[in-house]
C-alpha positions as CSV (number, residue, x, y, z in Angstrom):
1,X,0.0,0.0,0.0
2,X,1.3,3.6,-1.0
3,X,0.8,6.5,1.7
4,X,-0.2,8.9,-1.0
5,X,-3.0,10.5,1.5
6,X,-0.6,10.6,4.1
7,X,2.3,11.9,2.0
8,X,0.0,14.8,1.0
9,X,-0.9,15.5,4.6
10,X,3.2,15.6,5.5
11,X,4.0,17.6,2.7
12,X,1.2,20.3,3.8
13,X,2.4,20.4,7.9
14,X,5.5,21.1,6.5
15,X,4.8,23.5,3.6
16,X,2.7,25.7,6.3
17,X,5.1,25.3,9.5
18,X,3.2,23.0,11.2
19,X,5.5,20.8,12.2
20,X,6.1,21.2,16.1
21,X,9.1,22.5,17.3
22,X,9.5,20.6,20.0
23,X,8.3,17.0,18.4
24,X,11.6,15.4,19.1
25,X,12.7,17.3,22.1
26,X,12.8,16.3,25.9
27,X,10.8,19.3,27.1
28,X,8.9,17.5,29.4
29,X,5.4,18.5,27.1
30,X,3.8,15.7,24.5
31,X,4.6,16.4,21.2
32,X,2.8,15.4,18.1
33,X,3.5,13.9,14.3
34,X,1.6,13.0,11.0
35,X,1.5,9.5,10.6
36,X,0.1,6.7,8.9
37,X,-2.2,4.7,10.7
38,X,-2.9,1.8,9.3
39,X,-6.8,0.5,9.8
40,X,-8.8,-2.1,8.6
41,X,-6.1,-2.9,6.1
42,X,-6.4,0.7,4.8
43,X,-3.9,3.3,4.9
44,X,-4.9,6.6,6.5
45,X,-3.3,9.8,7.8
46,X,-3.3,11.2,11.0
47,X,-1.4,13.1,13.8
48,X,0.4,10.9,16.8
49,X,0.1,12.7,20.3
50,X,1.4,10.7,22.9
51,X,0.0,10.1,26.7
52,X,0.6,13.0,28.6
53,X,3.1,12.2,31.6
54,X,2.4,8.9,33.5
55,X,2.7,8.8,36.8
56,X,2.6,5.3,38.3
57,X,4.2,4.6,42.2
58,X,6.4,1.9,40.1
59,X,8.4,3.1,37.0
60,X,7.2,0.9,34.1
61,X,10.1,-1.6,32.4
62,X,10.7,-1.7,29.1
63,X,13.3,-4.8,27.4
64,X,14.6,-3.1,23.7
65,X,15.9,-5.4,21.6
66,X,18.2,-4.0,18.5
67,X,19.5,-6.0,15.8
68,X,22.6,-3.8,16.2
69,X,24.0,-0.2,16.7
70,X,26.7,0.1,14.3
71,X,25.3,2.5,12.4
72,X,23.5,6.0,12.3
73,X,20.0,4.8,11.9
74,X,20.2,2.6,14.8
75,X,21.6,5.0,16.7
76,X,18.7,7.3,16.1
77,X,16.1,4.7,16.9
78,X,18.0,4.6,20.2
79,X,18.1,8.2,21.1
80,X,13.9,8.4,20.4
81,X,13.3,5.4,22.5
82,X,15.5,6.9,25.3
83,X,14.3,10.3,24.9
84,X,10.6,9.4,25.5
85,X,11.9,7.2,28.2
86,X,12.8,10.1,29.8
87,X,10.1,12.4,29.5
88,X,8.0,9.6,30.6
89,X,10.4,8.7,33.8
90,X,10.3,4.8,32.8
91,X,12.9,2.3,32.9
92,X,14.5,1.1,29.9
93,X,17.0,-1.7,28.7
94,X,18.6,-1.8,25.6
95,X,19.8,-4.8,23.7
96,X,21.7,-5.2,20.7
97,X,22.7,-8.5,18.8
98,X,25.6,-7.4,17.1
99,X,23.8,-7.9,13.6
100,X,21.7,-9.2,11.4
101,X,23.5,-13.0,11.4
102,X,22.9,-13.0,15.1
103,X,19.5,-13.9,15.1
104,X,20.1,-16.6,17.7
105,X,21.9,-13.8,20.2
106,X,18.4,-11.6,19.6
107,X,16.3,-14.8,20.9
108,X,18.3,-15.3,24.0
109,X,17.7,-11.6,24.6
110,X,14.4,-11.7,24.4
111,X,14.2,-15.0,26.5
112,X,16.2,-13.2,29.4
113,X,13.4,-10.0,28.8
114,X,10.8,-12.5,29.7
115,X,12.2,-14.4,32.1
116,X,13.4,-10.9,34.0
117,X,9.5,-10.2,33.7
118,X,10.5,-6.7,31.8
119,X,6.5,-4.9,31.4
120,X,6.7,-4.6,27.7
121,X,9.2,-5.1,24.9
122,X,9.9,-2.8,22.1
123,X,11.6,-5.0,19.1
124,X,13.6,-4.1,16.6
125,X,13.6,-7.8,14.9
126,X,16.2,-9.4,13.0
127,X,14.1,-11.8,11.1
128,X,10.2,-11.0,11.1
129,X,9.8,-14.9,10.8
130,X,12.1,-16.2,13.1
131,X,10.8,-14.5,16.3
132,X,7.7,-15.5,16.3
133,X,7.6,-18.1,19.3
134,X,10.0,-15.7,21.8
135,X,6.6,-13.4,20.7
136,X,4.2,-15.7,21.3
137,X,6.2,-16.5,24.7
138,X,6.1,-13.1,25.8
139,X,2.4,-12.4,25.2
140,X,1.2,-16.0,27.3
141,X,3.4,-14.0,30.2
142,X,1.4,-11.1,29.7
143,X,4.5,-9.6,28.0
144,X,3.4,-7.1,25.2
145,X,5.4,-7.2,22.2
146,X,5.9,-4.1,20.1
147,X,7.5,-4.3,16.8
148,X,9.5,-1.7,15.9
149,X,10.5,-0.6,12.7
150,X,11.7,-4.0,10.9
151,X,8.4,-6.0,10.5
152,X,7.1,-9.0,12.1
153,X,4.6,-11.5,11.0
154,X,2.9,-13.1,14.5
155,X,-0.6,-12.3,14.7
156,X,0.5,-11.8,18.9
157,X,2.1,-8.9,18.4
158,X,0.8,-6.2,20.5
159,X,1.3,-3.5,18.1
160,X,3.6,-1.6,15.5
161,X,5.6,1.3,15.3
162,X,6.9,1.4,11.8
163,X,7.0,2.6,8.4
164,X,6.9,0.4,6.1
165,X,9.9,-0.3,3.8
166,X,8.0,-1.7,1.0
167,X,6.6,2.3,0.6
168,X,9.9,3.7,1.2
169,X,11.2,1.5,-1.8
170,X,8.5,2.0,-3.4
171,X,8.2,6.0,-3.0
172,X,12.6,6.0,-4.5
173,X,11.4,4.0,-7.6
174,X,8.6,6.2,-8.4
175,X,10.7,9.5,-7.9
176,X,13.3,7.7,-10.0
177,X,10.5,6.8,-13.0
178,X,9.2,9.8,-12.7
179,X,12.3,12.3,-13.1
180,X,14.9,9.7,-14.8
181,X,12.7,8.0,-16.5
182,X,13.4,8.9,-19.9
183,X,17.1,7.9,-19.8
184,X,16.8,4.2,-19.2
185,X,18.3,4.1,-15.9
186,X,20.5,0.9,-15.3
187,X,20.1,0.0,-11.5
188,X,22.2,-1.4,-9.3
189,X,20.2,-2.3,-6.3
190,X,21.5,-3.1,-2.9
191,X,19.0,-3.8,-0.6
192,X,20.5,-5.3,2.8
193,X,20.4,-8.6,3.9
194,X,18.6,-11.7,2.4
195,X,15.8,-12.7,4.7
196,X,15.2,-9.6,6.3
197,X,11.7,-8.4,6.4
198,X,12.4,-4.9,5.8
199,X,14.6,-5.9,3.4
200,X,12.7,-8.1,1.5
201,X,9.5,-5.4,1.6
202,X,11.9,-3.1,0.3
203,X,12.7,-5.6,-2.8
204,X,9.2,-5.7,-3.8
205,X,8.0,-2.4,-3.3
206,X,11.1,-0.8,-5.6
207,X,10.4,-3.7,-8.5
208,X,6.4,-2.8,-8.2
209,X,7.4,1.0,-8.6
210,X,9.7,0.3,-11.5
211,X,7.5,-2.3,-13.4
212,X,6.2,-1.5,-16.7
213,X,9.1,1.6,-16.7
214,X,12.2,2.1,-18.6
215,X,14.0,1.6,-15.3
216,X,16.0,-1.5,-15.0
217,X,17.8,-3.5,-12.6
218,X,20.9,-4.6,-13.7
219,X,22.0,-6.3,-10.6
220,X,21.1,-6.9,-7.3
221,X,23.2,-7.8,-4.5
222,X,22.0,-8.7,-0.8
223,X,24.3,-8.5,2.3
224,X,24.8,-7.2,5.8
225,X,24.8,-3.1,6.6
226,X,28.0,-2.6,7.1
227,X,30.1,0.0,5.5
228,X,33.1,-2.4,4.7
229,X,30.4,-5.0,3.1
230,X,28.2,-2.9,1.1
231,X,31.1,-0.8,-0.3
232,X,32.8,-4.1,-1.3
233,X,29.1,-5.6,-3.2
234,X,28.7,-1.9,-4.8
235,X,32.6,-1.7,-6.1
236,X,32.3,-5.8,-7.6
237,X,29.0,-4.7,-9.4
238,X,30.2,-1.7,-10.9
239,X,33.0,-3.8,-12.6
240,X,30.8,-6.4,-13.0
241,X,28.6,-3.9,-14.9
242,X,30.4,-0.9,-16.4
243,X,26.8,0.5,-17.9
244,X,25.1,0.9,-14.5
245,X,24.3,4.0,-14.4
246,X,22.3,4.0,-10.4
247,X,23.2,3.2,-7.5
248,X,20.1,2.3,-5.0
249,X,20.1,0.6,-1.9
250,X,19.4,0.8,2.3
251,X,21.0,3.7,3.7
252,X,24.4,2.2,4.5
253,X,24.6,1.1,0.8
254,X,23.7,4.3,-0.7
255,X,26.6,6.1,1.5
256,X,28.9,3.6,0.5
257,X,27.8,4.2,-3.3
258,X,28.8,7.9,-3.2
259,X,32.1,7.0,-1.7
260,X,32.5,4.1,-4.8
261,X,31.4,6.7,-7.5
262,X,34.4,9.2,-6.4
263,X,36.8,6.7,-6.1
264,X,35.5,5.6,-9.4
265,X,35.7,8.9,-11.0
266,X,32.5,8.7,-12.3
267,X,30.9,11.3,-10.8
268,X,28.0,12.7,-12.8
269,X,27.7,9.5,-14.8
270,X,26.8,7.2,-11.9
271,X,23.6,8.8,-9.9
272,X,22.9,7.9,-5.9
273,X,19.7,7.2,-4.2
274,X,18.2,5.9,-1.0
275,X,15.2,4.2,0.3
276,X,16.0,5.3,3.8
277,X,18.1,7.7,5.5
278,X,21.1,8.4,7.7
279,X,23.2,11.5,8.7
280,X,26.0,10.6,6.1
281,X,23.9,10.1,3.3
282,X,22.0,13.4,4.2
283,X,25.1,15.1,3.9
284,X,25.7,13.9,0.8
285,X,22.6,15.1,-0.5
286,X,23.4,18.3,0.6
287,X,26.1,18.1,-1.3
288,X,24.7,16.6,-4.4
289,X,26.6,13.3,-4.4
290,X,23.2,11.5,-3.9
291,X,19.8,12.2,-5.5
292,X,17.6,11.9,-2.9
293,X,15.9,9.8,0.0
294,X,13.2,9.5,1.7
295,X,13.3,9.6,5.2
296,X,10.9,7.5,7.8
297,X,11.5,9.6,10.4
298,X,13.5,7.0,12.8
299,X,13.4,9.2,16.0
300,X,9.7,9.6,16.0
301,X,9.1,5.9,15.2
302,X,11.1,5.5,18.5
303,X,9.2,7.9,20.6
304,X,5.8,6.0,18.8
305,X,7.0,2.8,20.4
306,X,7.1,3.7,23.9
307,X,3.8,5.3,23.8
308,X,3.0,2.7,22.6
309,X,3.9,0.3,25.1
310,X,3.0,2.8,27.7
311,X,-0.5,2.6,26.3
312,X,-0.9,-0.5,26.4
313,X,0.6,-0.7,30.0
314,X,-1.7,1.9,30.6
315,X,-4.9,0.7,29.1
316,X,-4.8,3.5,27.0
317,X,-6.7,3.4,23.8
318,X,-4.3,2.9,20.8
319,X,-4.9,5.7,17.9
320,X,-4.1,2.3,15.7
321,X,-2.0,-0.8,16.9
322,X,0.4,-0.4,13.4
323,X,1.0,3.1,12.3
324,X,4.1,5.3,11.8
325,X,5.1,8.6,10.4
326,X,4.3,9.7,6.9
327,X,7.7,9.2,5.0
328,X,8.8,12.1,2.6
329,X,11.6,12.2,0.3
330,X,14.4,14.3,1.2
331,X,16.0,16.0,-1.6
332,X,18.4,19.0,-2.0
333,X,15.7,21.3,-2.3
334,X,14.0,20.0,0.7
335,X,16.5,19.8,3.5
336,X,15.8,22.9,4.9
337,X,12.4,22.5,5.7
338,X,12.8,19.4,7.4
339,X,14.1,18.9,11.4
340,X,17.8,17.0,12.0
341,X,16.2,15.6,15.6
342,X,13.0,14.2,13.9
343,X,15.3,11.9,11.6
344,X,18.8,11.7,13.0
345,X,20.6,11.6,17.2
346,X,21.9,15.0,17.7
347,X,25.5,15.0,16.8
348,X,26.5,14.7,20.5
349,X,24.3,11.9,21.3
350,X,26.4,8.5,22.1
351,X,24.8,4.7,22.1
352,X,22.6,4.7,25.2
353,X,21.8,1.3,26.8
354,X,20.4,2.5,30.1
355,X,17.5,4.4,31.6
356,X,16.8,4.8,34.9
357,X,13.8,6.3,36.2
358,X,14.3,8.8,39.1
């Protein structure tokens, strides 16, 4: 499903200022966020406000379980979690596997989350198949599971914060079709690691947006996000494939394909693009080594899941159990009107793993 209504609605707040100045800042006051709430099956915009301040004698618990933090977008995912963690004076427990081949280290974690008796658990899943039983475990405990921006399939799951990678895909292959279509553009398209859920959404939504196109995907190679690996897939492609004129791929990829294309020489011949965003690949946007990307708003979709859980903790009512901001693409042209803390850690922020209420 494409967020076209909710893109409209994005593209409005920010067009008019609406965007709230404080929506990823630890004021103390609820912010708010157009999202995506998904309904019914159907796709439809709205704004997120969170609970006001809870105040329970016993600070909540919340397990959060990364696949890693080696990278930017990570990192950011971290800082929203924490940062509503500590407007909300909970306690929270961060969990990282070490990456995406780990997915054995991610179902221990989330064993010792049960077995500790956490209150809820925010999951960032390595495989949206292969946790389904540690979910299913954690919801007969009275355990409720939120998945977090990667995608699970168990019907148990307590609710979503995410935005959907088969849209953000989807939304770089139109805006590719639409302003280089007419060239023929020869893709090379490197989507992260085989097996992922977000991963494999993002495979299908970019081939649906290019179907039927002059567009083209000359080769596509799978792998881990990390630097070292993605730069080594993009450089053996690009011999490989000397006519590939695109580089597109998950935000690690697409900052390793501006480095390849300038130690290729081939700048101007060999065009960049995302399907999500990080700080480097941002900056080279604003530099014009990359085309574009959209971004899903990775500190919100933090802040989303502990309201989340905190609803449901709560016995709040949930605005929607999956929903998540309304993804825009980020372009030269666009940077300016869009905030650093709503996608990215500030600069200064470092890998949290810790909260403690006070």
């Amino acid at each position: 499903m494409k967020s076209t209504a909710a893109g409209i609605l994005m593209t409005a707040l920010i067009a008019t200022g609406i965007l709230p100045a404080d929506a990823a800042s630890n004021n103390g006051t609820p912010w708010s966020f157009p999202v995506t709430n998904t309904v019914n099956g159907q796709e439809v915009p709205g704004t997120w406000t969170p609970l006001p301040k809870v105040d329970v004698k016993k600070p909540w618990k919340i397990c959060v379980l990364f696949p890693h933090m080696k990278d930017p977008y990570w990192l950011a995912a971290d800082y929203g979690i924490v940062n509503e963690a500590q407007r909300q004076n909970v306690n929270v427990q961060v969990y990282e596997a070490g990456g995406y081949t780990n997915l054995s280290t991610q179902l221990n974690q989330m064993d010792n989350c049960i077995s500790q008796k956490f209150d809820a658990i925010i999951l960032g899943a390595i495989s949206g198949d292969g946790v389904s039983a540690q979910i299913r475990k954690a919801e007969a405990a009275g355990i409720p599971v939120i998945d977090f921006v990667n995608g699970v399939s168990e019907p148990k799951t307590a609710a979503h914060a995410l935005v959907s990678f088969y849209d953000l895909a989807y939304q770089t292959g139109k805006y590719i079709v639409q302003t280089y279509g007419d060239s023929s553009p020869k893709v090379g398209f490197f989507p992260g690691p085989q097996g992922a859920s977000w991963s494999d959404a993002a495979v299908k939504g970019f081939n649906d947006a290019i179907k039927g196109s002059k567009v083209s995907i000359v080769d596509t190679r799978r792998g881990d996000t990390g630097m070292n690996v993605q730069l080594s897939l993009i450089q053996n492609a690009m011999q490989a494939y000397p006519d590939m004129n695109f580089i597109v791929g998950v935000d690690i990829a697409a900052q390793a394909g501006a480095v390849a294309v300038r130690n290729a020489h081939k700048a101007g011949e060999v065009k960049v693009m995302a399907f999500d965003i990080i700080p480097g690949v941002y900056q080279d946007i604003a530099k014009g080594e990359t085309a574009g990307s959209p971004t899903d708003f990775t500190v919100i979709q933090g802040r989303m899941a502990v309201d989340m859980a905190l609803r449901l903790l709560e016995k709040a009512p949930l605005q929607a159990n999956r929903s998540g901001p309304a993804p825009v693409m980020v372009t030269k042209d666009k940077q300016a009107s869009l905030q650093w803390d709503t996608m990215f850690a500030p600069k200064d922020f470092s890998a949290t793993y810790e909260v403690k209420a006070k």
